[in-house]
C-alpha positions in Angstrom: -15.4 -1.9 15.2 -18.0 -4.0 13.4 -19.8 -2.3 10.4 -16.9 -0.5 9.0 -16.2 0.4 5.1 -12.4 0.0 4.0 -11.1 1.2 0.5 -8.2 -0.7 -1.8 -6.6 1.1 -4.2 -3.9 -1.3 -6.1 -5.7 -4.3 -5.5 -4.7 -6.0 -8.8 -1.2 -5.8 -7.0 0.7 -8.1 -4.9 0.3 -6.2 -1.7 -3.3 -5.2 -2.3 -4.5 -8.5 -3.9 -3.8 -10.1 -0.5 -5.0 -6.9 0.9 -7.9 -7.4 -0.6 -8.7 -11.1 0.5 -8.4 -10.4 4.0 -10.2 -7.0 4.4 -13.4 -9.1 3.1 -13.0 -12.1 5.3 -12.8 -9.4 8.3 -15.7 -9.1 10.3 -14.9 -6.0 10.8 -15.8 -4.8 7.3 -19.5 -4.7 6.3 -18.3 -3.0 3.1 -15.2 -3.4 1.1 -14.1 -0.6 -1.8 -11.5 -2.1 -4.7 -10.5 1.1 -6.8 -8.8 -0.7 -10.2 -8.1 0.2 -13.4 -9.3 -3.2 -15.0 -11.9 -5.9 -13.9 -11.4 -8.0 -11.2 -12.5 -11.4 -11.1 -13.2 -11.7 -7.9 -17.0 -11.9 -6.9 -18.0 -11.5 -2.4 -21.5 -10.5 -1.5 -19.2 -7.4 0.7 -17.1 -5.9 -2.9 -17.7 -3.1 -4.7 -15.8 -3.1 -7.3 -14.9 0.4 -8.9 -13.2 0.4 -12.6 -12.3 4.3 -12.7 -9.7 5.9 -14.9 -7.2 6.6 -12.4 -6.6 9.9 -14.8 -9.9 10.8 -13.2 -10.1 9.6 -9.6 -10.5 12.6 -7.5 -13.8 12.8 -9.6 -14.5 9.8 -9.7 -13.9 8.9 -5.9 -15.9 12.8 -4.9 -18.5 11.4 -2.9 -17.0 7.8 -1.6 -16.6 7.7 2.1 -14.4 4.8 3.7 -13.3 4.6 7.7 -10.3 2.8 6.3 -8.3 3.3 3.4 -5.6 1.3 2.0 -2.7 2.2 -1.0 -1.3 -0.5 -2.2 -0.3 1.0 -5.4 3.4 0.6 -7.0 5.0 0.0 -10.1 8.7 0.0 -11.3 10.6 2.8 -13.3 10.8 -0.3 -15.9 7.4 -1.2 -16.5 6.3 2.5 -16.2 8.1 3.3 -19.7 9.8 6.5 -17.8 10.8 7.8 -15.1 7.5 11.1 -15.4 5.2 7.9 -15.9 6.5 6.3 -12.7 6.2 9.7 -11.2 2.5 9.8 -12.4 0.9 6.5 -10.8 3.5 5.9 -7.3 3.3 10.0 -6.4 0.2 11.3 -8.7 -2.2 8.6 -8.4 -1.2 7.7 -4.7 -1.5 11.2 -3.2 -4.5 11.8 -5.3 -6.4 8.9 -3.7 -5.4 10.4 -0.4 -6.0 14.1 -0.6 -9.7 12.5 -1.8 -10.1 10.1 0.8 -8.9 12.9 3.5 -11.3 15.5 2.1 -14.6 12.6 2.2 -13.5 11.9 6.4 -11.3 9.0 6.1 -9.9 8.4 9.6 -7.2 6.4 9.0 -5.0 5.9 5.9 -2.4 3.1 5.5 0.1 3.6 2.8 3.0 1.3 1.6 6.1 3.2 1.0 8.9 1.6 0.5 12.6 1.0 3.1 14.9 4.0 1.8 12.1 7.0 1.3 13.1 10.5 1.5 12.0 13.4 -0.7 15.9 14.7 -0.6 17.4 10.9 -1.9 19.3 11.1 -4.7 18.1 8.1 -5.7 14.9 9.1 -7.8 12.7 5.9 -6.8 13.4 6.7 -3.0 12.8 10.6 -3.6 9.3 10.0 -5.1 8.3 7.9 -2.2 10.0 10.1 0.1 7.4 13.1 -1.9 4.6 11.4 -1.0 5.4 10.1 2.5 5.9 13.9 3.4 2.5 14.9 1.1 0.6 12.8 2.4 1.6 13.3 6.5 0.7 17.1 5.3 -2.6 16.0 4.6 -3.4 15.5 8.2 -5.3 12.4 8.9 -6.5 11.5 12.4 -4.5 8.5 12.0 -1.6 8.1 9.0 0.0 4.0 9.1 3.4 4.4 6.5 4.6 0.7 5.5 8.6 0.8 4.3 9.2 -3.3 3.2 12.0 -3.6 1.5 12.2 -6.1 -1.3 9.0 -7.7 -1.6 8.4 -11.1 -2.5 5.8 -13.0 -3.8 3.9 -14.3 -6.7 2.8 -11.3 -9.1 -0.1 -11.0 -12.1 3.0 -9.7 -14.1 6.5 -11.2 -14.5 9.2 -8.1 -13.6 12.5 -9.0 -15.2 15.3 -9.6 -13.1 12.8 -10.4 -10.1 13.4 -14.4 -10.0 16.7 -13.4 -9.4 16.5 -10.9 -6.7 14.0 -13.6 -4.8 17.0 -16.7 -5.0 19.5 -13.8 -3.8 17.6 -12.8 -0.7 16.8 -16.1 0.2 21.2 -16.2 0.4 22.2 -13.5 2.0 18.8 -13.1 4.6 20.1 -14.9 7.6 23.0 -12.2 7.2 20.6 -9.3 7.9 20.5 -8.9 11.1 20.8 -5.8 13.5 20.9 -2.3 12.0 20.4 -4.3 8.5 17.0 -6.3 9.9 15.2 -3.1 8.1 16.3 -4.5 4.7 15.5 -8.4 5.1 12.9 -9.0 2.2 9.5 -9.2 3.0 6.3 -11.1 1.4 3.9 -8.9 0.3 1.1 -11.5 1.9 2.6 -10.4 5.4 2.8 -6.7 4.4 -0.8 -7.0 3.8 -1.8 -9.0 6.9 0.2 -6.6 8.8 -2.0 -3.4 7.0 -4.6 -5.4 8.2 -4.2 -6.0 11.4 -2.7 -2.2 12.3 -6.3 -1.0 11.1 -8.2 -3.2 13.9 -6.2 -2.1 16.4 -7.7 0.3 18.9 -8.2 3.9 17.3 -4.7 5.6 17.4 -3.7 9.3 16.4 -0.7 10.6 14.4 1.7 8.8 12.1 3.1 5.5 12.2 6.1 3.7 10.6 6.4 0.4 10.4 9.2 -1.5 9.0 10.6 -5.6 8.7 10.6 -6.1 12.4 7.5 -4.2 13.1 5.8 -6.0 10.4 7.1 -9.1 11.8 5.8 -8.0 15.5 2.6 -7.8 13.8 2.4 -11.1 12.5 3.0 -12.5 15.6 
């Protein structure tokens, strides 16, 4: 699998940052794609780094070809401003990079979702991740990897209100989650990314792939 090009979009992220990192330690990666809004300060003789407006990307991305290609991107209904700007990066931007990425030959796509996804939710944050879970599967990759953590911890380049709280909280009531509730145990987003990681060195696979808290913990071991 040596010689191989993989693509980050999010990588200023916690899930793609550590994405990031390990895609250009790999040996399998002679070349290594970070798609960002704003510089990174990270310098490896294997990154190309890509400042695009994401406003722009199927342009901008028209004749980049990857074998892998990793979204990482996500933001909150908070920090968004509204719920259509929200819409705009975790659907618009998201599906955008894949329908590009599809159309240039990518084989396989790997995509974190999020635990609770369904375009018919009630709940608007899991319908929009449901949208694009269902867009993107339409798209038809060879091979389509779907990641659903459910609250993801770890350090972030942003503070997100409320978060320090949600971390202490987990760390309570996460030896209770066990059985049918494993699927909501929190999850770093280091291992999210090492499991991303590791699915795309696997032997080449077909179809689409779920992977939740215990599979990403299956990984890891």
């Amino acid at each position: 699998m040596a010689g191989k090009t993989a693509i980050v979009i999010g990588a200023t992220g916690l899930v793609g940052g550590h994405c990031l990192s390990l895609l250009l330690a790999s040996p399998t990666y002679d070349r290594v794609i970070a798609v960002t809004r704003r510089p990174l300060k990270m310098r490896h003789e294997k990154l190309q780094v890509m400042e695009v407006p994401f406003d722009q990307l199927g342009e901008e991305l028209v004749d980049v070809k990857a074998d892998h290609a990793f979204c990482c991107l996500g933001t909150t209904i908070r920090k968004a401003g509204t719920k259509a700007e929200f819409h705009k990066v975790d659907y618009g931007y998201a599906f955008e990079f894949a329908h590009r990425m599809q159309a240039n030959g990518t084989s396989h796509f790997l995509l974190v979702s999020a635990l609770g996804a369904n375009p018919g939710s009630p709940i608007f944050y899991n319908r929009v991740k449901g949208m694009l879970e269902m867009d993107t599967r339409a798209l038809g990759f060879s091979c389509l990897s779907i990641f659903q953590p459910s609250f993801l911890v770890g350090e972030r380049a942003e503070h997100r209100k409320g978060e320090a709280f949600g971390i202490r909280l987990s760390s309570i009531i996460a030896p209770l989650l066990r059985g049918p509730l494993s699927s909501t145990h929190p999850v770093a987003g280091a291992d999210v990314a090492a499991a991303m990681v590791a699915v795309a060195q696997q032997p080449a696979t077909t179809g689409t792939h779920l992977y939740r808290y215990k599979d990403i913990q299956a990984l890891l071991a």
